[in-house]
Every structure is written in C-alpha cells, then in structure tokens.
C-alpha positions as CSV (number, residue, x, y, z in Angstrom):
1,X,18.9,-27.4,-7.3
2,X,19.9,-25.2,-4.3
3,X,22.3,-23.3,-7.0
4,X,19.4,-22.3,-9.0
5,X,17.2,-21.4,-6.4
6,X,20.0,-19.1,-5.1
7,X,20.2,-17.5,-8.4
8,X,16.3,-17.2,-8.6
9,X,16.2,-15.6,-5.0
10,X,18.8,-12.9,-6.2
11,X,16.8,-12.2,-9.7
12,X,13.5,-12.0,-7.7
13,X,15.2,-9.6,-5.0
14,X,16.5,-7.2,-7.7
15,X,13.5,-7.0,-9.2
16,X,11.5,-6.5,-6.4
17,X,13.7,-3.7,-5.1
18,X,13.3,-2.3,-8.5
19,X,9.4,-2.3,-8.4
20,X,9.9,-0.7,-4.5
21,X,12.1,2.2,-5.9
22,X,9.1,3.1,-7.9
23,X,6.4,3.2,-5.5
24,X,4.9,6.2,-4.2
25,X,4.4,6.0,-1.2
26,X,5.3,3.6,2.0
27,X,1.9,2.6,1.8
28,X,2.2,1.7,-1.8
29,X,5.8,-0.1,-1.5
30,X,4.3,-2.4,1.0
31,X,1.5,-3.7,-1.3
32,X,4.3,-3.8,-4.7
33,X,6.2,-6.4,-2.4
34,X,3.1,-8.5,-1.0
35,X,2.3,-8.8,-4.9
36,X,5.8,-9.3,-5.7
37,X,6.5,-11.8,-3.7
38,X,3.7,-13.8,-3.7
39,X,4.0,-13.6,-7.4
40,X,7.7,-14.6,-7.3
41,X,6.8,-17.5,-5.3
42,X,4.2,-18.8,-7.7
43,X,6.7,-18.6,-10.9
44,X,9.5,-20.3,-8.7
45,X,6.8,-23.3,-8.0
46,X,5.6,-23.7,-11.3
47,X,9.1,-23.3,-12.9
48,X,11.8,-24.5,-11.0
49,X,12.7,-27.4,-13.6
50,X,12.7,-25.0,-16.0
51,X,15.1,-23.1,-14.6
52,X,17.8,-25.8,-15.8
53,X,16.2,-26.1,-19.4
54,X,16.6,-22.3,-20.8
55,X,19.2,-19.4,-18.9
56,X,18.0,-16.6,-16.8
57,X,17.8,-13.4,-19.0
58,X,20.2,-10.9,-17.8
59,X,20.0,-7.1,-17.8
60,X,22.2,-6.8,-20.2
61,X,20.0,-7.5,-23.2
62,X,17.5,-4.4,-22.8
C-alpha cells in the first residue's frame, strides 16, 4: 500500500506542476493547485484498490 501511494503522490505531483506551468498568472497557479489537489485527493480515496488491479499509464503512450 505505501508503494503505491508513493507512486500516486509522484504521478499527482507531475501533473500538478504540469497544470502550474500553464497558468497565467500567480493568481491563477494558486487556484489550478487548490483544484488539483483536492481533486487528486478525491481520485486517490475513491481508487486506491484500484491502483493494484490495472497499471498507472505512463507518458510514454501519448
């Protein structure tokens, strides 16, 4: 469990520093990581078991 929640945090972390490098404006990166994160938070919750059923899509695939 703490393996995949690990891996989670680093997924979420990318991706929220992704959605950051595309804000605007300071004012705008601050509400793109409340949203982010309390999103991120909300999918880890409601899918933690399934984080053991299917693998983590990767970057490499787009």
């Amino acid at each position: 469990m703490l393996l995949a929640r690990e891996i989670f945090s680093i997924v979420a972390t990318a991706t929220i520093v992704r959605v950051v490098r595309g804000a605007k404006s300071n004012r705008h990166q601050i509400l793109l990581v409340r949203v982010a994160h309390r999103t991120v938070r909300h999918v880890f919750e409601t899918s933690s078991t399934l984080l053991f059923l299917k693998p983590l899509p990767s970057d490499h695939t787009r």
